[in-house]
Every structure is written in C-alpha cells, then in structure tokens.
C-alpha positions as CSV (number, residue, x, y, z in Angstrom):
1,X,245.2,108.0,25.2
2,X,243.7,111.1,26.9
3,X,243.3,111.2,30.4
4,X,239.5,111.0,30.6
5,X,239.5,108.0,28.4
6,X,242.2,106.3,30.9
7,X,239.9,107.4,33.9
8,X,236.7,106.1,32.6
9,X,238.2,102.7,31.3
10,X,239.7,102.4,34.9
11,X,236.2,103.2,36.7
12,X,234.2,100.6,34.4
13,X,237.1,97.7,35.1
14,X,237.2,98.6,39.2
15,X,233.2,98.9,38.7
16,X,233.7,95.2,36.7
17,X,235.6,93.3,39.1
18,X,233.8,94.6,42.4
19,X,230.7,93.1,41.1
20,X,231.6,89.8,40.4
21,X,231.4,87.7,43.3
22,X,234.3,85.5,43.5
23,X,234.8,83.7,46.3
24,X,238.2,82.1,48.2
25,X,239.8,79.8,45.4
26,X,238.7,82.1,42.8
27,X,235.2,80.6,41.6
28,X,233.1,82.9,40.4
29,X,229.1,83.3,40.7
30,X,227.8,86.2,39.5
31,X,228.2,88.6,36.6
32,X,226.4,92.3,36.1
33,X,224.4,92.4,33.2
34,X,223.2,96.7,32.1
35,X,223.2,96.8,36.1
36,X,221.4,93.8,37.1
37,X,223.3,90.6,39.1
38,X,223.1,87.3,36.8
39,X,224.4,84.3,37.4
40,X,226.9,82.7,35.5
41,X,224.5,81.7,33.5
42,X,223.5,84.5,32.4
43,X,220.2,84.3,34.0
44,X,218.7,87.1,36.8
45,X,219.1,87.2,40.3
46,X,216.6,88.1,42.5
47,X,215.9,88.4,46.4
48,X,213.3,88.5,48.2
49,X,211.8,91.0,50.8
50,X,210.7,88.7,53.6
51,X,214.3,87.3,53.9
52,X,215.7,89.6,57.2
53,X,218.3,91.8,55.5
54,X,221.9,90.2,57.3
55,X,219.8,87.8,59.1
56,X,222.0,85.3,57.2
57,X,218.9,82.8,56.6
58,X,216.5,81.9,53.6
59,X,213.0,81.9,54.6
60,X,212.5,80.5,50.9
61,X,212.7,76.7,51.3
62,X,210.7,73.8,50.0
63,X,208.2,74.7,47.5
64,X,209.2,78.2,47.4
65,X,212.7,76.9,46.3
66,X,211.5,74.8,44.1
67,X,210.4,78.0,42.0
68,X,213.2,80.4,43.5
69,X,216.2,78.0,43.0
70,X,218.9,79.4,45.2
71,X,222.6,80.9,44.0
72,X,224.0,77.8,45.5
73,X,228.2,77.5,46.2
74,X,230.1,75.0,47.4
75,X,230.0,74.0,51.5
76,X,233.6,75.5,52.0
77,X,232.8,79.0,49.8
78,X,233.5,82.6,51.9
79,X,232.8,85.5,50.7
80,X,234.2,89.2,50.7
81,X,233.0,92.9,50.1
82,X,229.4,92.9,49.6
83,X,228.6,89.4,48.9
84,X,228.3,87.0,51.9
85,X,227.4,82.9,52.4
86,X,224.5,82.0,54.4
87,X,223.4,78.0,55.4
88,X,220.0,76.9,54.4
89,X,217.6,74.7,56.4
90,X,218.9,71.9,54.2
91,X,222.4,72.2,55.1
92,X,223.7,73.6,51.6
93,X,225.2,77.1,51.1
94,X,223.3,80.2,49.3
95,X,225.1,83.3,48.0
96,X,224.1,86.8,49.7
97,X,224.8,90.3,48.4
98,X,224.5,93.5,50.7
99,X,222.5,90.5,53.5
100,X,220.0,89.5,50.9
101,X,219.8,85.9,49.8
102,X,220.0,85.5,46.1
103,X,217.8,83.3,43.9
104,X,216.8,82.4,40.7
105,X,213.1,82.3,39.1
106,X,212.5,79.0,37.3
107,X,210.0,81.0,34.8
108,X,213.0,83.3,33.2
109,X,213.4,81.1,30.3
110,X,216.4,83.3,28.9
111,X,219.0,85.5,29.7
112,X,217.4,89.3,30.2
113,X,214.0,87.7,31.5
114,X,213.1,89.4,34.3
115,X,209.4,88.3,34.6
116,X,209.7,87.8,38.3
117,X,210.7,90.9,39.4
118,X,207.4,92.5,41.5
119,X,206.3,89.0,42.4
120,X,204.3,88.0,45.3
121,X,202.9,92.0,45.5
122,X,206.8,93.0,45.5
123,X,208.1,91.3,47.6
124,X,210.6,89.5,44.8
125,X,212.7,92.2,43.2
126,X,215.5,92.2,40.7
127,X,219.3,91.9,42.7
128,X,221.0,95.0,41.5
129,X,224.2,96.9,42.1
C-alpha cells in the first residue's frame, strides 16, 4: 500500500473517531454524515444561535422543545474533546458540541433532511464539524 494511501486512510479514521461523541462507558450519540452531526439515528443535529455559546444552558424549553427535541443522554453522561453535557430546566441532560446545545427538528422526516437549517431568521443552523 503506498504511503499516501496509508496517510489518507489514517486521516479519515482519526477524522471518524474524533467526531463521534462517545461518552464515559462508551455510548455513543452522534455520527457525521458528508460533514454534518446526526444522531444515531441518522437524523440532523442542529443548534441554535440564542443558546450562549459555553453558557452550558438551553434557552430552548417547553414548546420550543417540543419542536427542537433535544440530543438527550443519560443523567451520569461526561463528555470529552469538543463535545460537552449541559442540564436543562427540566433536570435531564442535553449533549453540547464546541458549547452549543444540540437538537433535533421534529419536521426532518428522514435522514439527510435538513429543512430547519436557517429557521427562526437563522438563528437555527445545521451542527457541523
């Protein structure tokens, strides 16, 4: 195998594994889809502008999670690297990546659907690396 082709295979598996979230005891949360954080689901992540970047709170609760479900994780999850765990006003854990808050939108109706991204003039974008 040449020594590009070694290089380039060991760059996409670091790139791989740094991207996942997985938390202490190994679960897993996210994936990275052509660039974009999905859950395990497959489905897009998104944050959202008006939560305080490291400010380690949600401002989306109540209605607003009701159509922005939150990445929730279990009470006892930490986190490493660039993904953190913040508590909601409900008690319940939410995953973070680079301080942001990461949620789902309840009108993606597959994996790849990225209709909120740009929501709420902007202020909802698409979590990427």
């Amino acid at each position: 195998m040449s020594r590009l082709l070694r290089l380039l295979i060991a760059s996409v598996s670091i790139l791989a594994v740094s991207a996942c979230a997985t938390l202490m005891g190994g679960t897993s949360y996210t994936q990275v889809a052509d660039g974009v954080l999905v859950g395990t689901n497959n489905m897009t992540l998104y944050t959202f502008a008006k939560d305080g970047v490291g400010s380690g709170k949600s401002v989306c609760n109540a209605q607003c999670a009701v159509n922005w479900p939150p990445l929730l994780v279990e009470a006892n999850a930490q986190a490493s690297g660039d993904y953190s765990v913040i508590a909601r006003d409900d008690g319940k854990k939410q995953l973070a990546y680079k301080g942001l808050p990461l949620y789902f939108w309840t009108k993606d109706v597959k994996p790849g659907d990225k209709t909120g991204d740009g929501r709420s003039e902007g202020a909802w974008k698409v979590a990427k690396l």
